[in-house]
C-alpha positions as CSV (number, residue, x, y, z in Angstrom):
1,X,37.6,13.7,-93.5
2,X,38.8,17.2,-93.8
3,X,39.8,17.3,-97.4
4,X,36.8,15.8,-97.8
5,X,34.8,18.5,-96.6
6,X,37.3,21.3,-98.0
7,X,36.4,19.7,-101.4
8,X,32.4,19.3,-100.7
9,X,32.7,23.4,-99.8
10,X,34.6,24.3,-103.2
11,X,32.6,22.2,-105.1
12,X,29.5,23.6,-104.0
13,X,31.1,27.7,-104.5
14,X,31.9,26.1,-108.0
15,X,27.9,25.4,-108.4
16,X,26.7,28.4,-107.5
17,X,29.1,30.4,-109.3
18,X,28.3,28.7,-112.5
19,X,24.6,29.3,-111.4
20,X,24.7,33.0,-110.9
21,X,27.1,32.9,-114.5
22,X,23.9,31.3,-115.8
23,X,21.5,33.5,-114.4
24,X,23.3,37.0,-114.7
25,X,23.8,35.7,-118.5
26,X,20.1,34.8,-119.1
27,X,19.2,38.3,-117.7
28,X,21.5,40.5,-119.4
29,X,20.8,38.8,-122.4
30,X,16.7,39.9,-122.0
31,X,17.6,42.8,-121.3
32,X,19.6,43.4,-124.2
33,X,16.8,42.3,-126.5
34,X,14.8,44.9,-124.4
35,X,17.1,47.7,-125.7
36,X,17.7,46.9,-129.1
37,X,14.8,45.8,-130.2
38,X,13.1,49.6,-130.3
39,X,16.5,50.5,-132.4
40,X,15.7,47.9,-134.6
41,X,12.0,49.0,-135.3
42,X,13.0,52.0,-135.6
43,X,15.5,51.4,-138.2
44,X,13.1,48.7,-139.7
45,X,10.1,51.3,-139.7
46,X,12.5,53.4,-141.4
47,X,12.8,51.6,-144.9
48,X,9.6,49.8,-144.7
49,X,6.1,50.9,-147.0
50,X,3.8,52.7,-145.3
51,X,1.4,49.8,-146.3
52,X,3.4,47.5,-143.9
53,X,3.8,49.8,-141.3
54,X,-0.3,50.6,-141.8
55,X,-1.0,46.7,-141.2
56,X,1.9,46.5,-138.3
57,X,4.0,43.6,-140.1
58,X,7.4,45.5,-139.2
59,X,9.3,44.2,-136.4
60,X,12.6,43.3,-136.3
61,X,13.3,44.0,-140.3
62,X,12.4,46.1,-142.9
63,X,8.6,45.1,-145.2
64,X,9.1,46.5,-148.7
65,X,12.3,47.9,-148.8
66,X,12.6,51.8,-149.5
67,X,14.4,55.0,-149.0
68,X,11.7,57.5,-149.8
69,X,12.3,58.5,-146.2
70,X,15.6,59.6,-146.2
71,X,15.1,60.9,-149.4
72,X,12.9,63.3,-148.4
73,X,14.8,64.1,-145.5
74,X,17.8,64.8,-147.7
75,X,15.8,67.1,-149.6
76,X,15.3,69.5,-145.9
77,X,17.2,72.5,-146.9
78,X,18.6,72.7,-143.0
79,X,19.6,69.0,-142.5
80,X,23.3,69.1,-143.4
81,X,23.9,72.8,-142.3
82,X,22.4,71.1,-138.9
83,X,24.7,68.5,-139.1
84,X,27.9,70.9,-139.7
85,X,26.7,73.1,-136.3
86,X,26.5,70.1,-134.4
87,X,29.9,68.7,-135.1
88,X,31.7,71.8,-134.6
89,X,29.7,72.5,-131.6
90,X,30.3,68.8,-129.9
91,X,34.2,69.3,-131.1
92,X,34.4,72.9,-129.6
93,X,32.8,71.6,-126.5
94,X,35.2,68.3,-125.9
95,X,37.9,70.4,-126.6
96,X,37.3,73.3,-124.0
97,X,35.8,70.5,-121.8
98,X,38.9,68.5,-121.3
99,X,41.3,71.4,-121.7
100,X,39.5,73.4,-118.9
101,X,39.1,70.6,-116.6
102,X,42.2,69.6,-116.9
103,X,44.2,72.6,-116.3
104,X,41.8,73.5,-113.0
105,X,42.0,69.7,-112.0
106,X,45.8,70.0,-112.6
107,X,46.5,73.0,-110.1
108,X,44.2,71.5,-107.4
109,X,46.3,68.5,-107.5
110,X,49.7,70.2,-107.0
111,X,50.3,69.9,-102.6
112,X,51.9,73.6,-102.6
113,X,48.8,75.2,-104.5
114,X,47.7,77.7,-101.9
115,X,44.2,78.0,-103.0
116,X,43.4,74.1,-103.3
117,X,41.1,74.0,-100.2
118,X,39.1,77.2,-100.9
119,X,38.8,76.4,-104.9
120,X,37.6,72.8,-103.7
121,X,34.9,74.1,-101.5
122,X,33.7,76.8,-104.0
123,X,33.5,74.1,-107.1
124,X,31.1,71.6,-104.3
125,X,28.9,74.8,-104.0
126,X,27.6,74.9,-107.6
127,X,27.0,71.1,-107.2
128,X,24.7,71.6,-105.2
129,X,23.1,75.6,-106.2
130,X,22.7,76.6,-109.8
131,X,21.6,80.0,-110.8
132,X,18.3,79.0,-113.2
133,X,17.2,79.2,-116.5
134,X,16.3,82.9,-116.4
135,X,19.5,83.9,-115.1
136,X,21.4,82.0,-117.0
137,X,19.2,83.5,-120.2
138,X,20.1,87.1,-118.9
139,X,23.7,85.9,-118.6
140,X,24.0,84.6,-121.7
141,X,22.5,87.8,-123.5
142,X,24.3,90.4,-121.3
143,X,27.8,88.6,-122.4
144,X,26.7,88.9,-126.2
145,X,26.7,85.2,-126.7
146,X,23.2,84.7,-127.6
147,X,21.9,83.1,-131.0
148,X,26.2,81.9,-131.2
149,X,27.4,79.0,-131.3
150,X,29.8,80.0,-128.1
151,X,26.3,79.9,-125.9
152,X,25.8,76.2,-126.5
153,X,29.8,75.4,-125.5
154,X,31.3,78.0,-123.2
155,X,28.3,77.1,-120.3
156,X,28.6,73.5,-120.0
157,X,32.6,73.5,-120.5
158,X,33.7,73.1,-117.2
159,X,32.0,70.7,-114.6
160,X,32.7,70.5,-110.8
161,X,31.9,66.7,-111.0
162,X,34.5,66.4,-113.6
163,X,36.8,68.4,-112.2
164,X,36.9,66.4,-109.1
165,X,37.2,62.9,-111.1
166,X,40.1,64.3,-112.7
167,X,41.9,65.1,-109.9
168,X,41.4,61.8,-108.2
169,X,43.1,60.6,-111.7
170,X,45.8,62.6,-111.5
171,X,46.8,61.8,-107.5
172,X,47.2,58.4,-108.7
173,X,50.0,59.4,-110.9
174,X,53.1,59.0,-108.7
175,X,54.6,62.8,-107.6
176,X,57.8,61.5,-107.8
177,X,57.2,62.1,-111.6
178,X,56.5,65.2,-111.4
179,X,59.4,66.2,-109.2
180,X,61.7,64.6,-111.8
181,X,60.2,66.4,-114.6
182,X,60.4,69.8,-112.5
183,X,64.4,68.5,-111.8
184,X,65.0,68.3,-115.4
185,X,63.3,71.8,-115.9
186,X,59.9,71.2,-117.2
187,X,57.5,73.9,-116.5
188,X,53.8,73.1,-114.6
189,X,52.1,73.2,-118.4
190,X,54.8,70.8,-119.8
191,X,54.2,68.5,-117.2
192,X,50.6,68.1,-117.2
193,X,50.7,67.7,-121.4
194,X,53.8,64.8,-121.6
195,X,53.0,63.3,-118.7
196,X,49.7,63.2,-117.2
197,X,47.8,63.7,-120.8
198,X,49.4,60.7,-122.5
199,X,48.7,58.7,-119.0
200,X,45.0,59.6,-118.9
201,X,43.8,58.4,-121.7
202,X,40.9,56.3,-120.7
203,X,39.6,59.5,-118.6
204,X,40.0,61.5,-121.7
205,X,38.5,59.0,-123.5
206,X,35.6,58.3,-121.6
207,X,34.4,62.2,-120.7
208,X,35.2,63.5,-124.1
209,X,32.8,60.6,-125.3
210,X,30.0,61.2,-122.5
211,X,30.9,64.8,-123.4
212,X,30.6,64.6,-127.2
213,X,27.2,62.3,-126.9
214,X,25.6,65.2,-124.2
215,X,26.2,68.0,-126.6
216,X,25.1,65.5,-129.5
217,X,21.4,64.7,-127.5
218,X,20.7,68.1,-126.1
219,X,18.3,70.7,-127.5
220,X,16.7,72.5,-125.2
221,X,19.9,74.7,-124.9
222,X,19.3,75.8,-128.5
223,X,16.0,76.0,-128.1
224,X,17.0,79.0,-125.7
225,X,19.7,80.3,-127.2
226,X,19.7,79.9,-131.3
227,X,16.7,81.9,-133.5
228,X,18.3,81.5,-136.6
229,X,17.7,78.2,-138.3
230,X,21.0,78.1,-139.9
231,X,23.4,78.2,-136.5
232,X,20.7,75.2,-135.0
233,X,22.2,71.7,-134.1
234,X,20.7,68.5,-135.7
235,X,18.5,68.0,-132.7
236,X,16.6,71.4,-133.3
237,X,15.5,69.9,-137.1
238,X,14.7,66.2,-135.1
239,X,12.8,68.1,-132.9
240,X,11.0,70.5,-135.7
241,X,10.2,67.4,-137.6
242,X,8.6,64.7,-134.8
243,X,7.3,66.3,-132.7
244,X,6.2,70.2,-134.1
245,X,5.3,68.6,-137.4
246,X,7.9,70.1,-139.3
247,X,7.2,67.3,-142.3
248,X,4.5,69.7,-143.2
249,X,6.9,72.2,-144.5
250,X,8.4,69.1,-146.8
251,X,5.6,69.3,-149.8
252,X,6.4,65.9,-151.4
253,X,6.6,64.4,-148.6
254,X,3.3,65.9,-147.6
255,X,1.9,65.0,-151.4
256,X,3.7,61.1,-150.9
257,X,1.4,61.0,-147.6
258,X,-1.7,61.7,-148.7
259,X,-1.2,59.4,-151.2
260,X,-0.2,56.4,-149.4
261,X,3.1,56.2,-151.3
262,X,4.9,57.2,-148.0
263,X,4.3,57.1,-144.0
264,X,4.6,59.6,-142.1
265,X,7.2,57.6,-139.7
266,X,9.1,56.6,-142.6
267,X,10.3,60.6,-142.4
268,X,10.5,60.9,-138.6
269,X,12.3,57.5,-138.4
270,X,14.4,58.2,-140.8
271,X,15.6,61.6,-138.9
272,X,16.3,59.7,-135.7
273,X,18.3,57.1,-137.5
274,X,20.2,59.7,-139.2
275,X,20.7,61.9,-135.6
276,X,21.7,58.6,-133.8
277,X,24.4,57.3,-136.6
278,X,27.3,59.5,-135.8
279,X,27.6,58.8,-132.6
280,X,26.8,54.8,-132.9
281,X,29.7,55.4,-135.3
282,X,32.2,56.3,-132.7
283,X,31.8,54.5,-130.0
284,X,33.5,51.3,-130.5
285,X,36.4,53.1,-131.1
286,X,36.5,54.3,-127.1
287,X,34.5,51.8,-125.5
288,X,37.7,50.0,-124.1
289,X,38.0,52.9,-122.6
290,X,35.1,53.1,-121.2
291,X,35.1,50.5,-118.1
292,X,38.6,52.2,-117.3
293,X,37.8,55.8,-117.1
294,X,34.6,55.0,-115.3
295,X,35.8,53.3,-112.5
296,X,38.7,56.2,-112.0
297,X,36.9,58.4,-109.4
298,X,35.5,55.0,-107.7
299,X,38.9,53.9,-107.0
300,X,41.1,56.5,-106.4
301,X,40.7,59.2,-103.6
């Protein structure tokens, strides 16, 4: 009677697992259609006539295949100079990012590190007081950094959050490690590159990605900091051209308009497609990564 019952009680767990598989797969599947559908009319608005875009047949694929769009966009004088700023800009940033955070998360690891406690309590301060736009305007002016490059990566390089993730990482690493490595005669800098670097990987991975794609999305720090059209980031010509109408400075695309040839969405589509790309690019390449790194400061104390 009692195996009986044992085997009732596991069979019915068994149910409602498989029930709440079901479920949790029926949901995340609409959800997913809720997210990638706008991508996809997006991309399909992109290469569709402005005839089928007029009458509202696109949805999920393209109506009369075309690339005036993106050939007018091509034809933006900025567009690739854009693009150049905001690679070098998202690579300067990861770079310092990590490099930063890591060498501050690093020291605040180490048990004998005198200032640990005081350093810990002054990086929870700015998470919870920040000095402001203005201020940080002035700052940036009175240091000589403004309409540079330097005022859109040396601000945002070092974050208390990520310090603090970081050094959860790194206390997870066994000490006895580093007290080997020390033994054998390897120096504090030494240590931290050959052996917590190449055991970090995911956390690298995963905030130089979420690192790379903020820096990537962001604007409004340009739109602060850069005059000069030539130093802007692709975001700054995204912005220029959907929402402040920058297609009027574009006169065949303006001439294609009014004559029906092209819509107007085609061009603004087309620029969203072509600012989202890299970055859809690279992220396969570290999302296994991903469910690692993020679960680091969860896990780890």
């Amino acid at each position: 009677m009692a195996r009986k019952k044992e085997l009732e009680v596991k069979s019915n767990i068994y149910i409602g697992s498989r029930t709440f598989d079901v479920i949790l797969i029926i949901v995340m599947g609409l959800l997913s259609i809720i997210f990638i559908y706008p991508f996809l009319n997006v991309l399909a608005i992109s290469f569709s006539s402005n005839s089928a875009i007029v009458t509202g047949q696109v949805t999920f694929f393209p109506k009369d295949f075309i690339l005036d769009g993106y050939k007018m966009l091509f034809k933006d004088e900025n567009i690739f100079q854009s693009y150049f700023n905001t690679i070098i800009i998202a690579a300067g940033s990861v770079v310092f990012s990590l490099t930063l955070t890591s060498l501050m998360a690093y020291v605040m690891m180490v048990p004998d590190f005198v200032l640990r406690k005081p350093l810990s309590i002054y990086l929870l301060i700015t998470m919870f007081f920040s000095g402001g736009t203005i201020p940080s305007y002035l700052l940036i002016r009175n240091l000589g950094l403004y309409n540079t490059i330097w005022a859109l990566i040396l601000p945002g390089a070092v974050s208390a959050y990520n310090v603090f993730v970081y050094r959860a990482f790194f206390k997870g690493i066994s000490l006895e490690l580093r007290e080997a490595a020390k033994i054998d005669g390897a120096g504090e800098f030494c240590i931290l590159v050959k052996i917590y670097v190449p055991l970090s990987k995911a956390l690298y991975a995963t905030f130089g990605m979420m690192c790379a794609v903020g820096v990537w999305n962001s604007y409004f720090s340009a739109l602060l900091y850069i005059q000069d059209k030539d130093r802007q980031p692709i975001q700054m010509v995204l912005r220029r051209i959907v929402f402040a109408n920058g297609i009027g400075a574009m006169q065949n695309a303006n001439d294609m308009i009014s004559s029906g040839k092209l819509n107007q969405l085609n061009v603004q589509y087309a620029c969203i497609i072509m600012t989202m790309g890299p970055i859809l690019l690279a992220y396969p390449f570290v999302q296994k990564y991903f469910v690692k790194g993020m679960q680091v400061g969860a896990v780890k104390g």
